[in-house]
N, C-alpha and C positions, 0 to 999 in steps of 0.2 A: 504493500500500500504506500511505502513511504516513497517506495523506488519511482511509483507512477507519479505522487506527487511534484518530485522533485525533478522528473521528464516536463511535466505539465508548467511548472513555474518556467522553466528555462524554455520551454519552447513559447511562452508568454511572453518573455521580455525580448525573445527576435524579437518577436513577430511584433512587440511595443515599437522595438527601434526601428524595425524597416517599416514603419509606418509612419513612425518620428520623419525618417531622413528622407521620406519622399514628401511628407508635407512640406518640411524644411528647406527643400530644397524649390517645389514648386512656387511657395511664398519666397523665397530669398530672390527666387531669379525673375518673378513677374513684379514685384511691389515696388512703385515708385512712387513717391509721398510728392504730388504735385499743386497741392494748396495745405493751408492750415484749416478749411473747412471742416468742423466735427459732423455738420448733417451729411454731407458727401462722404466722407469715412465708411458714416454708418452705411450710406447707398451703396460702398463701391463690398463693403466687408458683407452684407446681404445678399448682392446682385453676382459681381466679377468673380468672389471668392468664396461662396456658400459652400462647396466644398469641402473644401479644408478646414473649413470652419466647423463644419460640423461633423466632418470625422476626428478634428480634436475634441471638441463636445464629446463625443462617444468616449475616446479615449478617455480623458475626464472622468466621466459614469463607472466605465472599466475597473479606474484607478482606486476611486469610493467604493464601490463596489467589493473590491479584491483588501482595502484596506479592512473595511469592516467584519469581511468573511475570515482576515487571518487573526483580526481581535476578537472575533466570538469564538474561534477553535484554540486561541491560547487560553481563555477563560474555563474551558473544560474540562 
């Protein structure tokens, strides 16, 4: 049981970072900060880049998710 665990976490955090480094990399090479406008921000971070945006969101949920699932199994 622990053996599958411990397969299970590490093929976890790939698969975190090669999701990381292709978000990373898609924001790093398209994002160019062309006003100080905050409502345009928010249009271009909804519109150009829903995306990525919301596969970090997920990610995110994942991360809460996997934290709380390893704080209630050290609790038992």
């Amino acid at each position: 049981m622990r053996t599958l665990r411990n397969k299970l976490q590490k093929i976890a955090i790939i698969v975190f970072f090669i999701i990381f480094a292709v978000n990373f990399a898609f924001i790093r090479g398209s994002f160019i900060i062309r006003s100080q406008n905050i409502s345009r921000l928010g249009t271009e971070l909804f519109s150009t880049y829903i995306i990525p945006f919301e596969l970090l969101s997920l990610i995110l949920v994942a991360a809460i998710i996997g934290v709380m699932y390893i704080a209630w199994e050290e609790r038992r």
